[in-house]
C-alpha positions as a printed Julia matrix, in Angstrom:
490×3 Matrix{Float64}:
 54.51  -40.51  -39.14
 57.79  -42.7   -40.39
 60.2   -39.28  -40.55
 59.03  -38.29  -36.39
 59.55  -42.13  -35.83
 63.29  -42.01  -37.38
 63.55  -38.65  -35.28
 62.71  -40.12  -32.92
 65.23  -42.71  -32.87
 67.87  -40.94  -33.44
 67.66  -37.95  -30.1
 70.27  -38.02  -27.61
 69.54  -40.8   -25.13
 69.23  -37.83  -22.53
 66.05  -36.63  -24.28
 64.48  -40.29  -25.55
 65.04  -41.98  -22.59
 62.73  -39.84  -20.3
 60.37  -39.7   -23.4
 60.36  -43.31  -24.31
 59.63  -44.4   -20.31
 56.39  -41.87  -20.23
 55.18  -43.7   -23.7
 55.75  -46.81  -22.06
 54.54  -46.16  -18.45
 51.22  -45.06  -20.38
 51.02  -47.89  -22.65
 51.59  -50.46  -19.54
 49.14  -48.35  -17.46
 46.79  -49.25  -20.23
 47.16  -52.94  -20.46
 47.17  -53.36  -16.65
 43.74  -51.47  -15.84
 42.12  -52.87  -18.62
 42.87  -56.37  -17.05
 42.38  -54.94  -13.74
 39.17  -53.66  -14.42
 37.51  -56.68  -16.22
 39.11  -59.35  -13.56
 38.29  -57.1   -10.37
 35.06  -54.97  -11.31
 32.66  -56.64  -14.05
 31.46  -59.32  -11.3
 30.68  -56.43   -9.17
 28.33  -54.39  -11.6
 24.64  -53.07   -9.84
 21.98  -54.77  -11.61
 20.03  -51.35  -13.02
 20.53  -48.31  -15.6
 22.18  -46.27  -13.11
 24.03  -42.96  -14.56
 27.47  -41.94  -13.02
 28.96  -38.52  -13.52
 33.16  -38.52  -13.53
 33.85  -34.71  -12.38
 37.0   -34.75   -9.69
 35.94  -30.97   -8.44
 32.45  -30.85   -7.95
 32.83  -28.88   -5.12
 34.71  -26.05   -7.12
 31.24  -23.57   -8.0
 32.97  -22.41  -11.27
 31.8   -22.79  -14.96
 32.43  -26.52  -15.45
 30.59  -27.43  -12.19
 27.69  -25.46  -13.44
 27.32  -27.11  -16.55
 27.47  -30.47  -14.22
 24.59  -29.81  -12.36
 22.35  -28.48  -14.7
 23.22  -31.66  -16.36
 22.17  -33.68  -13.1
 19.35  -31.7   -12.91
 17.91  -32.69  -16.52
 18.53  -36.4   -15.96
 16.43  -36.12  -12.7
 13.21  -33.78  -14.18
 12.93  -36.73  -17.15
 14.14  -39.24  -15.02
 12.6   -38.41  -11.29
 13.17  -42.02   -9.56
 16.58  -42.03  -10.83
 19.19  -42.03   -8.56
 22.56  -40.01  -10.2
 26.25  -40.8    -8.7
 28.94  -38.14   -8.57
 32.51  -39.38   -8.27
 34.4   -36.27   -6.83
 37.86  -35.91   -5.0
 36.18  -33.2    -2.39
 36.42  -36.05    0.15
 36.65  -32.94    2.79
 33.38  -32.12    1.87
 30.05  -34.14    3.18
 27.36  -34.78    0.56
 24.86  -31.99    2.36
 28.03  -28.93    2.14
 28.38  -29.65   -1.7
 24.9   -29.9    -1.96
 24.58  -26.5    -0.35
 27.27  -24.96   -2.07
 25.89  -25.9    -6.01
 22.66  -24.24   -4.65
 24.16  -21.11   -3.49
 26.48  -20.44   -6.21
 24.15  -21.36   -9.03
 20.31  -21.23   -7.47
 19.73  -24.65   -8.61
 17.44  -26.91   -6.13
 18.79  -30.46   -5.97
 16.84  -33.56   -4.88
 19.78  -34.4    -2.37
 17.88  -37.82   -2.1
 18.36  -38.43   -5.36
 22.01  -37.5    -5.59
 24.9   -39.41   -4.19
 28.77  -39.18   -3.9
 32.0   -41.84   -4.48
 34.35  -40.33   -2.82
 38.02  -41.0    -4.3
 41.54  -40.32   -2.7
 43.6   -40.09   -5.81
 42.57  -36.96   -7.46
 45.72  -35.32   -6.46
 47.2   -37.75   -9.3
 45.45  -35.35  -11.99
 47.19  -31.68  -11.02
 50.08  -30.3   -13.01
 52.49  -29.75  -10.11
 52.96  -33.71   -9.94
 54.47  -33.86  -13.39
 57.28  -30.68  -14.02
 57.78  -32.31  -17.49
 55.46  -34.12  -19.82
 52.65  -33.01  -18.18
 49.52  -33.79  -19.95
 50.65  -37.34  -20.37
 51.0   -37.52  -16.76
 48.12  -36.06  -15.91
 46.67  -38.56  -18.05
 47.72  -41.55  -16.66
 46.86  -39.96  -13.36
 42.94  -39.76  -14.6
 43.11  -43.4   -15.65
 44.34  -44.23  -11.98
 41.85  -41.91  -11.06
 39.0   -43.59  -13.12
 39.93  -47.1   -12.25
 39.37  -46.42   -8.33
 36.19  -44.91   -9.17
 35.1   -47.34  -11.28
 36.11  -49.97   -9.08
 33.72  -48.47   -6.15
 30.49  -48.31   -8.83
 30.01  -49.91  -12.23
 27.61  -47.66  -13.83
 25.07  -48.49  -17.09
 25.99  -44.96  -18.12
 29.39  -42.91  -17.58
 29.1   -39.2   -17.94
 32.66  -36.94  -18.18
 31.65  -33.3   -17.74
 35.83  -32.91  -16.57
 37.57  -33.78  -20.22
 39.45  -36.8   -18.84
 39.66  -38.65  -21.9
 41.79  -41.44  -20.83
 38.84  -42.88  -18.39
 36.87  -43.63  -21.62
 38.83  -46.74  -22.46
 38.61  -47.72  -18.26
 34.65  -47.15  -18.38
 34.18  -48.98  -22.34
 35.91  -52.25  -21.32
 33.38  -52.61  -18.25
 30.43  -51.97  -20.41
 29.38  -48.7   -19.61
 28.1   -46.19  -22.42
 30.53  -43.25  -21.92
 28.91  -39.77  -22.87
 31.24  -36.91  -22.58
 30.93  -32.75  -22.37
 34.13  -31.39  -23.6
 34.74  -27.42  -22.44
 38.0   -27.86  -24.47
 40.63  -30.01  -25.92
 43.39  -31.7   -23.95
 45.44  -30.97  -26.96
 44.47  -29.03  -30.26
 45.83  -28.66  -33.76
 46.66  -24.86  -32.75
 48.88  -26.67  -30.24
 50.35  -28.54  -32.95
 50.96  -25.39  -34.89
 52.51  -23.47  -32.21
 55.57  -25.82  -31.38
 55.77  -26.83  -35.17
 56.46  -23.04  -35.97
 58.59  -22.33  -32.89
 56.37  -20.32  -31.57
 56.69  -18.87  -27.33
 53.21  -19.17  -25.69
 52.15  -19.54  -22.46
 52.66  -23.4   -22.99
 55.82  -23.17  -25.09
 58.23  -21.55  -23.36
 60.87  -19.23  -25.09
 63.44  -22.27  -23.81
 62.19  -24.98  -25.85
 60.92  -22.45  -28.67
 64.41  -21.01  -29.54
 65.64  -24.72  -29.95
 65.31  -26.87  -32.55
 65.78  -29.87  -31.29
 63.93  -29.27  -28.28
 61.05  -28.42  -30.3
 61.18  -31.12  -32.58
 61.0   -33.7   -29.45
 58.49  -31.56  -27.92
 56.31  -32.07  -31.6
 57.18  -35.65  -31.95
 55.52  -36.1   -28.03
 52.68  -33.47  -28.94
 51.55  -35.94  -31.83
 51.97  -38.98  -30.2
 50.03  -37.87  -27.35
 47.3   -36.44  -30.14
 46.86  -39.89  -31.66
 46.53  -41.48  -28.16
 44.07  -38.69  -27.45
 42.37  -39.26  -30.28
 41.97  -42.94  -29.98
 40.46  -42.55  -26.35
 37.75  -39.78  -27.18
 36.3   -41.94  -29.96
 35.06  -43.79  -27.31
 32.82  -41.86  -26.47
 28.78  -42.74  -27.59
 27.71  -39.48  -27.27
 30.6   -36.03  -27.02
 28.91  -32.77  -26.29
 31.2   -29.39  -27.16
 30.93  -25.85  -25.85
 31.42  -24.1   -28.86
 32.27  -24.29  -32.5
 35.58  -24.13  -32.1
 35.92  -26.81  -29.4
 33.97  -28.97  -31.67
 36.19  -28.31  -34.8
 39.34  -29.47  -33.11
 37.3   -32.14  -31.57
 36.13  -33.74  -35.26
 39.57  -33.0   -35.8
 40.99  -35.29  -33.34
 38.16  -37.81  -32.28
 36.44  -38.17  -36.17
 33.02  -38.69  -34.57
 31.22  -35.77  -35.42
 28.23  -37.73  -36.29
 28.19  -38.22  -32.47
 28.98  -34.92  -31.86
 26.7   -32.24  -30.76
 27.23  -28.36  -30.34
 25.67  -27.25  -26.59
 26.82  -23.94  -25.43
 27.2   -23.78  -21.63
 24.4   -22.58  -19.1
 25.5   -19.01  -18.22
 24.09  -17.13  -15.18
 23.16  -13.9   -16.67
 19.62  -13.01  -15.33
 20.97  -10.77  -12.98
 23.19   -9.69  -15.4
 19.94   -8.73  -17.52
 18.33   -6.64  -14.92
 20.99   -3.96  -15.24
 19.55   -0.92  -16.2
 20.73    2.96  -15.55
 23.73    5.12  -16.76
 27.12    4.05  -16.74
 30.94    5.95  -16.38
 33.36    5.64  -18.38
 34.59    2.42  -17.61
 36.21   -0.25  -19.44
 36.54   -3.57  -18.09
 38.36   -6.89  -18.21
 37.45  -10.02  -16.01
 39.8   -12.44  -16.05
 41.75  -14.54  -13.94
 45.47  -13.3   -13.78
 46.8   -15.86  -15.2
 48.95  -15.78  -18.54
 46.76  -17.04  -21.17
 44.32  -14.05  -20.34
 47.19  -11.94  -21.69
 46.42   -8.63  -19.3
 49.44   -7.13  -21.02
 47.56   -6.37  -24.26
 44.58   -4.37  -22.45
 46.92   -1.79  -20.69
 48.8    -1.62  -23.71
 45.51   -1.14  -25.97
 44.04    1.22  -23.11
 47.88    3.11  -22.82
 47.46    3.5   -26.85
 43.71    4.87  -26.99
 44.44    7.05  -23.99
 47.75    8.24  -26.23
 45.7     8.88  -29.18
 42.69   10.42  -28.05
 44.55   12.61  -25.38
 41.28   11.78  -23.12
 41.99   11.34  -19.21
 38.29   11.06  -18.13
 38.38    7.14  -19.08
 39.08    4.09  -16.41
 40.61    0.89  -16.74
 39.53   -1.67  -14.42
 41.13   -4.94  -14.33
 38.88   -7.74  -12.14
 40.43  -10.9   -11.6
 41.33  -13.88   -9.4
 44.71  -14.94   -8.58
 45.48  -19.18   -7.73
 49.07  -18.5    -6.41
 52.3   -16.73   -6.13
 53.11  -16.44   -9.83
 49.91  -14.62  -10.49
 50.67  -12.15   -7.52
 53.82  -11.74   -9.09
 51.84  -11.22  -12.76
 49.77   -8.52  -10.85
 52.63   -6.4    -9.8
 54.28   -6.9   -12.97
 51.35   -5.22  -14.82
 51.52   -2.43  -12.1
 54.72   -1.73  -12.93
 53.59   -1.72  -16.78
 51.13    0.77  -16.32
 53.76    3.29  -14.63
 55.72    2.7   -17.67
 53.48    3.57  -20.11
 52.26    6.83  -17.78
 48.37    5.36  -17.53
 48.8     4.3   -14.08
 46.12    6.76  -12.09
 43.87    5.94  -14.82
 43.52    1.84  -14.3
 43.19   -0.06  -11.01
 43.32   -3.4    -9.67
 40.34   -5.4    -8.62
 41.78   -8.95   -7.05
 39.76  -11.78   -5.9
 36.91   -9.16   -5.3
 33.34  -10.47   -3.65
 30.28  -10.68   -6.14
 28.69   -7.96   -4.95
 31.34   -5.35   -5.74
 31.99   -7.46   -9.39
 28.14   -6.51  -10.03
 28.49   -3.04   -9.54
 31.31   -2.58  -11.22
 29.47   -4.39  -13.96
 26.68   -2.25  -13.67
 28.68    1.22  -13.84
 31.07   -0.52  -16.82
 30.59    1.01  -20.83
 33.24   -1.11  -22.42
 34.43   -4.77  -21.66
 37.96   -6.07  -22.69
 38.75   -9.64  -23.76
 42.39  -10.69  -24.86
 42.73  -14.3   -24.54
 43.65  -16.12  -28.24
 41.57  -19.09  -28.86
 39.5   -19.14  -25.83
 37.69  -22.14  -26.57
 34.09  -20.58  -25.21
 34.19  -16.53  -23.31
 31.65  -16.75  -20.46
 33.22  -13.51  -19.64
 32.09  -11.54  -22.83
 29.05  -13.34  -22.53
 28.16  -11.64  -19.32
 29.56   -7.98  -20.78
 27.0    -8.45  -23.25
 24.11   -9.62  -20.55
 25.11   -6.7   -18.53
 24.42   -4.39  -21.42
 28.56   -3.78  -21.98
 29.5    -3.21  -25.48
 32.47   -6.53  -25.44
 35.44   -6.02  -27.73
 36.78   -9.44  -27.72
 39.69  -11.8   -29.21
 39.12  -12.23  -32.84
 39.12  -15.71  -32.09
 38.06  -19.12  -30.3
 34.49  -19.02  -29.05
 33.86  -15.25  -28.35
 34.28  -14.72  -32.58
 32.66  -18.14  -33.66
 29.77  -17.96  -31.16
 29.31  -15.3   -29.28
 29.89  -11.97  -30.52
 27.15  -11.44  -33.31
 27.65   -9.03  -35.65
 26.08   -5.72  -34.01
 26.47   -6.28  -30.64
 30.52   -5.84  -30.09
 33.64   -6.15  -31.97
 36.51   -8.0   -32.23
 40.18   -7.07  -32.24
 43.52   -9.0   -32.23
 45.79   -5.88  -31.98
 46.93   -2.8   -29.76
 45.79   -0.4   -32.58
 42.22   -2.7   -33.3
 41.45   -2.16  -29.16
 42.95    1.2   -29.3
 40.34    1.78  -32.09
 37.48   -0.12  -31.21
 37.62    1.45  -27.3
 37.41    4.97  -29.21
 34.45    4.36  -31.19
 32.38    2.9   -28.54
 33.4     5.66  -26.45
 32.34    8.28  -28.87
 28.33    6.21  -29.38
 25.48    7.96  -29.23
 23.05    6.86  -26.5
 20.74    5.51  -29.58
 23.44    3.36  -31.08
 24.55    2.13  -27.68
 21.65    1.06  -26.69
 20.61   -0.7   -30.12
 23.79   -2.85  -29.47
 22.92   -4.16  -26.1
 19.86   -5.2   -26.7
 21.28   -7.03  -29.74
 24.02   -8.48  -27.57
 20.83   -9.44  -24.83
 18.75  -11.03  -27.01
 21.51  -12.78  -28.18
 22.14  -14.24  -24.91
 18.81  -14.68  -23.53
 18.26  -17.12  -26.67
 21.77  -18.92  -26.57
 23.3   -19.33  -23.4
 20.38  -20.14  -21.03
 19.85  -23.19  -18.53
 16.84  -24.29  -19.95
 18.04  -24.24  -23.62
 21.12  -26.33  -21.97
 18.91  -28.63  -20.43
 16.17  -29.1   -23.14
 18.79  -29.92  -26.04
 20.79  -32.06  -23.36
 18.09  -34.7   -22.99
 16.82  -34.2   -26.23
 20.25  -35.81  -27.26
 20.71  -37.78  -24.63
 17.05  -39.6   -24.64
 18.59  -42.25  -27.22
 21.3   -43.49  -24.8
 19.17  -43.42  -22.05
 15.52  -44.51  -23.2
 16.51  -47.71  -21.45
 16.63  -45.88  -17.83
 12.72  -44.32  -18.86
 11.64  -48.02  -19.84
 12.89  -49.46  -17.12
 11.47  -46.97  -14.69
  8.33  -47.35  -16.16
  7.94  -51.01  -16.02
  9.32  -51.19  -12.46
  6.67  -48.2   -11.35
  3.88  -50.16  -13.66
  4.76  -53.67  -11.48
  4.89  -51.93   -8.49
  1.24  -50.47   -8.96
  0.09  -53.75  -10.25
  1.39  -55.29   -6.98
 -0.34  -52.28   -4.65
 -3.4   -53.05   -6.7
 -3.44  -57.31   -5.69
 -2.47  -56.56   -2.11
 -5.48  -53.74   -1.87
 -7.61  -56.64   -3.15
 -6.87  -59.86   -1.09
């Protein structure tokens, strides 16, 4: 740590100066909520083992909002005269429309009298446009902002982070509450780490920074500041729940708690999925938001290089995705304009921000499912392929190779010529061997990824930390019987 110290020291002042004043901005944010928090909010604490779940975008009806409510759900089956709190920033949204919405998108029926929201104004402190440089530190003393006007509205026994904002832990430890966390991945890794220390352009190390040293050595001295910092804040945390192996290897890594550390996949809506039956073209697939990590480039290059090699012209590329703004437009036509290039362009289409309906039939008349992002730290996406009965040939890494894709029910690749040669293999199946492999990859996910495995393992972890809730519900329902009994009797 001394030689990035003396590194340090010795930068331009053009580059320390802006780095120094984030270090220090975070360190005084520190100090001052801390105080802020124990002067202001520990007078204020309810008197009962209420449990308070930190997730900004509640409202949102993707993956990590799914997880959150099958999570609420648990507490209240064990725990049915419990009352759970939801801090969200959907302050445009009444309690009954997010209520509404977690139902539709996910089937689940809440007891809405049994769930309520905090409603806080300063979420916008925790997007990436605020902060053009040094962003995850900024967006991490945004979430402790963030966490200390939620916590100043409730002071919860128990403080539940289904988001990943580390930097509340400290806010919610110094007020008492036990913090539990589910982490769908790391704020920073070690692969991170790797990437800038090797010069390395990725989506979040850009060619500018990656083609200069010096950049890249402040960039690594920052990277491992902010890791120790990180590190320091998740540990915490009483109880840390990861969504796959390799979230929870970087997250030993980091927070060196894995004795509080527990492996629990995410809930995945795949019985629909499941009831696909019938024949299918010959399709491949990708679903994937358009964004860069996805890396769309490498599936119309893989699909360009099997259609070059096998000379066939009776196989389809179709690429479903979502798009958040104008540089994933812009990503869109740029892969258009690929696909002209490498003469493949009648044979793939463009499916963008689609309706479910039409994603499920596509799904349904699919063969082959493409998945190119490195490191994805879980895959819901192949998870789905395989629940639909689509042979997946996914990233040889992150979560689809660790967890999901078992050995018989897809394959993984990492290069144009691996897709190229996996896509003409599973194009040339039998019916028998297809078949064999989805119902290998089904089984698979009908005993993995479901919402009651989620929710059984999820309170059978969480029963320690909150036995005291169960006790205390029990002795207050025990006295209030014993009360209905004397007043039945005078």
């Amino acid at each position: 740590m001394l030689k990035y110290i003396l590194l340090l020291l010795a930068l331009p002042p053009i580059l320390l100066l802006p780095l120094s004043l984030s270090l220090f901005l975070l360190l005084l944010s520190l100090t001052f909520l801390g105080f802020y928090l124990r002067l202001r909010c520990i007078s204020r604490r309810i008197n009962s083992p209420t449990v308070a779940f930190f997730h900004p975008y509640c409202n949102a009806g993707g993956g990590g909002e799914r997880v959150l409510w099958q999570c609420v759900l648990s507490v209240l089956e064990n725990f049915p005269t419990a009352t759970v709190y939801i801090y969200t920033g959907d302050v445009d949204a009444p309690p009954h429309q997010i209520i509404d919405n977690a139902e539709s998108c996910f089937g689940l029926k809440l007891p809405a009298q049994n769930v309520r929201f905090i409603y806080l104004k300063t979420r916008f402190l925790v997007e990436a446009k605020c902060y053009p440089i040094f962003t995850l530190l900024g967006q991490s003393i945004g979430s402790m902002v963030l966490g200390l006007e939620a916590l100043c509205k409730l002071q919860p026994a128990y403080y539940v982070d289904s988001m990943g904002y580390a930097f509340t832990y400290l806010l919610a430890d110094l007020i008492g509450c036990d913090v539990i966390s589910y982490v769908h991945y790391p704020t920073i890794s070690t692969d991170m780490l790797g990437k800038v220390a090797a010069r390395e352009e990725t989506y979040n190390n850009t060619s500018t920074v990656a083609r200069n040293p010096l950049l890249s050595s402040v960039k690594l001295i920052y990277y491992k500041i902010f890791a120790r910092l990180y590190s320091a804040m998740g540990a915490k945390s009483k109880l840390v729940f990861v969504n796959s192996s390799w979230t929870k290897g970087h997250i030993d890594e980091l927070w060196q708690v894995p004795d509080r550390t527990t492996l629990l996949f995410p809930p995945c809506n795949t019985e629909k999925f499941l009831q696909i039956s019938g024949p299918r073209s010959r399709r491949v697939v990708s679903v994937a938001q358009f964004r860069p990590e996805k890396d769309h480039k490498l599936q119309v290059e893989s699909f360009a290089k099997f259609v070059e090699k096998s000379g066939r012209r009776d196989v389809r590329l179709t690429l479903v995705g979502g798009v958040r703004n104008q540089a994933d437009r812009d990503r869109v036509t740029s892969l258009l304009e690929l696909t002209r290039s490498l003469g493949v362009e009648e044979l793939v289409e463009f499916k963008v921000s689609i309706p479910y309906p039409e994603l499920y039939q596509i799904l349904s008349d699919s063969l082959v499912g493409l998945h190119t992002m490195w490191n994805e730290h879980f895959g819901i996406g192949v998870v789905e392929f395989m629940a639909a009965g689509i042979v997946p040939i996914a990233h040889n890494s992150g979560g689809p190779k660790l967890d999901i894709v078992v050995p018989g029910a897809g394959f993984l690749a990492s290069t144009v010529e691996q897709y190229s040669d996996h896509m003409t293999r599973v194009l040339e199946m039998g019916e028998e061997e297809l078949e064999n492999m989805r119902r290998r990859g089904r089984d698979h996910v009908k005993g993995t990824f479901s919402d009651e495995t989620f929710r059984k393992v999820f309170m059978e972890k969480c029963v320690g930390v909150l036995d005291m809730d169960l006790q205390w519900i029990v002795e207050e329902e025990e006295k209030e019987e014993e009360e209905e009994e004397e007043a039945d009797c005078n």
